[in-house]
N, C-alpha and C positions, 0 to 999 in steps of 0.2 A: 569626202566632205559630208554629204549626207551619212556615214554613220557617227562621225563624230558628232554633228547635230543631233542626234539622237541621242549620243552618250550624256551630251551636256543637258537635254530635256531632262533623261529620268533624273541629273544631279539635282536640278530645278524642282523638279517633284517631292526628290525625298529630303532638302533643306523648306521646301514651303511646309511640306507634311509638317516638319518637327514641330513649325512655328504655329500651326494654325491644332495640333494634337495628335493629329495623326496622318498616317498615308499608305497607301496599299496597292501591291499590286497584283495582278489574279487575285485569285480567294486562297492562296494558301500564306501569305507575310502580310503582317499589320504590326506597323510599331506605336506604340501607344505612350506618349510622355509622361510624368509624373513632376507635376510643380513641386518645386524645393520650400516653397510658402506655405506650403499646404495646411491648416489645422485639423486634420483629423488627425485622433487620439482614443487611448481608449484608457478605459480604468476596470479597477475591479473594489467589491468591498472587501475583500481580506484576501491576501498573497498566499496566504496557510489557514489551514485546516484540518481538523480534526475528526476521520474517522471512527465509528466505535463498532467492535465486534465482541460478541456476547454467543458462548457455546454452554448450553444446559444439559446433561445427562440424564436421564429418567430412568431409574431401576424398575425396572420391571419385572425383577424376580428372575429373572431365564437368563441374565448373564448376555443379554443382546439389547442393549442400553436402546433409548430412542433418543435421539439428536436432536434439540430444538436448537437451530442459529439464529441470531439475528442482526442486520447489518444498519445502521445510521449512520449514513452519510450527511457529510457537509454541506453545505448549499451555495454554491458561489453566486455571484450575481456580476454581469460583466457588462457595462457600459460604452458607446463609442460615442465621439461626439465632433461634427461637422463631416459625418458621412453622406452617402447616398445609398446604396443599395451593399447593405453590411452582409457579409458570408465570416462565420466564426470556425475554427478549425480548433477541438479542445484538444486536440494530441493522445487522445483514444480512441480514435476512430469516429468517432461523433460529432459532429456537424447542427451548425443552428442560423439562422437568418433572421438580423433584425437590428434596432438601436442598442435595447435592450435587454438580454440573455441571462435566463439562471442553467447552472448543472451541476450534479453532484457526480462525482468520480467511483469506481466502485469497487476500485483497489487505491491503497497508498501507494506516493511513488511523488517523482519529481515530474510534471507537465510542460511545454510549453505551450500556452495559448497563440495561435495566429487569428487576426483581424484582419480583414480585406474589404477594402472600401471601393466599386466598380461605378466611376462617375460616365458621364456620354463621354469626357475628354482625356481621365486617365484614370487610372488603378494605382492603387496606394494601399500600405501594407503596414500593419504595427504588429508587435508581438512580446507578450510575459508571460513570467514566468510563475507556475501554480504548484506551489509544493502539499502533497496531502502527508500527514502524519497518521497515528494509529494506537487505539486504546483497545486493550484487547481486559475482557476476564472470560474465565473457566470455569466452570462447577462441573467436576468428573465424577464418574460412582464410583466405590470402594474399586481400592488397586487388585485388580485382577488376580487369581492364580493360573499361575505363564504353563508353566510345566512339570511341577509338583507342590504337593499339598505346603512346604515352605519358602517357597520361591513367587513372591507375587508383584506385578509390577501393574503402571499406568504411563501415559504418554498423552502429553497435553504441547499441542501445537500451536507453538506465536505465531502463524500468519504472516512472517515477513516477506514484504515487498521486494524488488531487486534492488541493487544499490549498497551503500554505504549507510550506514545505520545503526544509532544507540540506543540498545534495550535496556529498559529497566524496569523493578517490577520486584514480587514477593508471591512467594506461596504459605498456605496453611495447611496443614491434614491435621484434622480432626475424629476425634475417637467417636465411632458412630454408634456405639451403643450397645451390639449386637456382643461383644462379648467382652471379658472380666478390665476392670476400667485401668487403663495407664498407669494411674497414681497409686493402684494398688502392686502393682508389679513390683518384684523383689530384684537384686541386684543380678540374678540370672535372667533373668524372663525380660527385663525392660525392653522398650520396644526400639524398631529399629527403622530408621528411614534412611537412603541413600539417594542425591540428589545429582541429576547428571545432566550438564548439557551441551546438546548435540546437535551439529552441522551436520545436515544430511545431503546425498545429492541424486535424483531421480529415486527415493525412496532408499537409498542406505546411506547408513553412516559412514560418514568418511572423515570424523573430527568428534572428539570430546574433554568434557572436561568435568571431574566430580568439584561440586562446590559445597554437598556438606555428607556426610558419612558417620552419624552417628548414634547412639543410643539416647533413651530419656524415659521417664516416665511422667510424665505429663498428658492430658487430655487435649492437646494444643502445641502443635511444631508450627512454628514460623522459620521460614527461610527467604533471607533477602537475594536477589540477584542482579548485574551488572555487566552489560556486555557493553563496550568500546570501540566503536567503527569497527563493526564487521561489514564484512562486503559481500553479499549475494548474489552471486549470478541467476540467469534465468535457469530451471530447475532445481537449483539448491533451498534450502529451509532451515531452519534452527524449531529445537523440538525439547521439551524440557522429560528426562525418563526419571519418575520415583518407582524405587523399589525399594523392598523389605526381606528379608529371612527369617522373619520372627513368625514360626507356625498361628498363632493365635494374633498376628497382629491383623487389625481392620480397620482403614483409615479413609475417612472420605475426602479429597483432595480438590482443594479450588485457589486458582491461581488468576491476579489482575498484574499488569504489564501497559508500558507505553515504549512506542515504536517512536523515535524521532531520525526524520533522516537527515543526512550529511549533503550539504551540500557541495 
């Protein structure tokens, strides 16, 4: 008799607990209710956004270019509202406490934001989702020579995030000056550009595809490009390679792109 009285105390305990928020016993279980009424919420001012990354090359004569990047990010700004004590979880590791939160992400990619609102009576949870996009341009120095005086290439890298994702974007190379001009070139000598691009994965190729392969004399190649739900895993990249064969050809290459992802 006396253990069943017992059994039936702690039922008592933990149906009172439920009703009055909580109930506990030792310090290692504590159940903690969440009202189904509850108005916390949260918002944000824009679901998406737009990163911008910007890579400048600096010739400096010796063939060992000097790299200025630079990265502007977005700026979210996240809102809760009929909280208590708000803890923000943005889904990269970083962490913020308050009503009110801004943060900017420092790669593209798809997020999900968690909210957690820890009242004296219960804990309550929202959570959205934060898609970052990506504007990428290039300014590269004249296309290298790789491995003989006619063989010269460059390699300008889109920065893509993981995921599923639509590039698009154009490049220029331009005649820089340094030697006899495009438009003068005769129907042997015109110049030549080959446009390649390339899935890489832990730094090799393991996929490509030429998208233009040809001659011109012109002071000015445009090339458009268009990639289609490609899908990135962690380690892999897409990488755009211009080369030439033309001994006298010297082009300076600058390429702009946007990264949109798939949801």
């Amino acid at each position: 008799m006396e253990r069943k009285a017992l059994l039936a105390s702690l039922v008592l305990v933990f149906i009172f607990g439920g009703i009055i928020g909580s109930a506990s016993i030792g310090t290692k279980f504590v159940a903690l209710t969440s009202t189904d009424d509850s108005d916390f919420s949260i918002s944000v001012d824009s679901d998406t956004g737009i990163n911008y990354y910007t890579l400048i090359e600096i010739d400096e004569g010796d063939n060992n270019e000097e790299r200025q990047i630079t990265y502007i990010n977005h700026n979210f700004t996240f809102t809760s509202s009929e909280g208590e004590s708000v803890t923000w979880d943005f889904g990269d590791g970083n962490l913020a406490l308050g009503n009110v939160v801004s943060h900017e992400y420092q790669n593209s990619g798809v997020y999900s934001v968690l909210a957690t609102s820890i009242g004296s009576a219960d804990i309550e949870s929202e959570s959205i989702t934060i898609t970052v996009h990506l504007a990428g341009f290039a300014e590269v120095d004249n296309m290298e020579c790789e491995c003989a005086p006619t063989a010269k290439d460059t390699v300008i890298d889109l920065v893509p995030p993981d995921g599923m994702m639509n590039v698009q974007g154009y490049l220029i190379v331009e005649h820089d000056g340094s030697s006899e001009s495009c438009t003068l070139r005769n129907p042997l000598q015109e110049c030549h550009l080959r446009v390649i691009i390339q899935k890489t994965e832990q730094g090799t190729v393991i996929s490509e595809e030429i998208i233009f392969d040809e001659t011109f004399r012109s002071n000015e190649q445009l090339v458009d490009f268009d990639i289609n739900q490609i899908t990135i895993f962690p380690g892999q990249g897409i990488q755009i390679r211009l080369e030439t064969d033309q001994l006298r050809d010297w082009h300076k290459p600058s390429a702009e792109w946007d990264i949109s992802l798939v949801g």
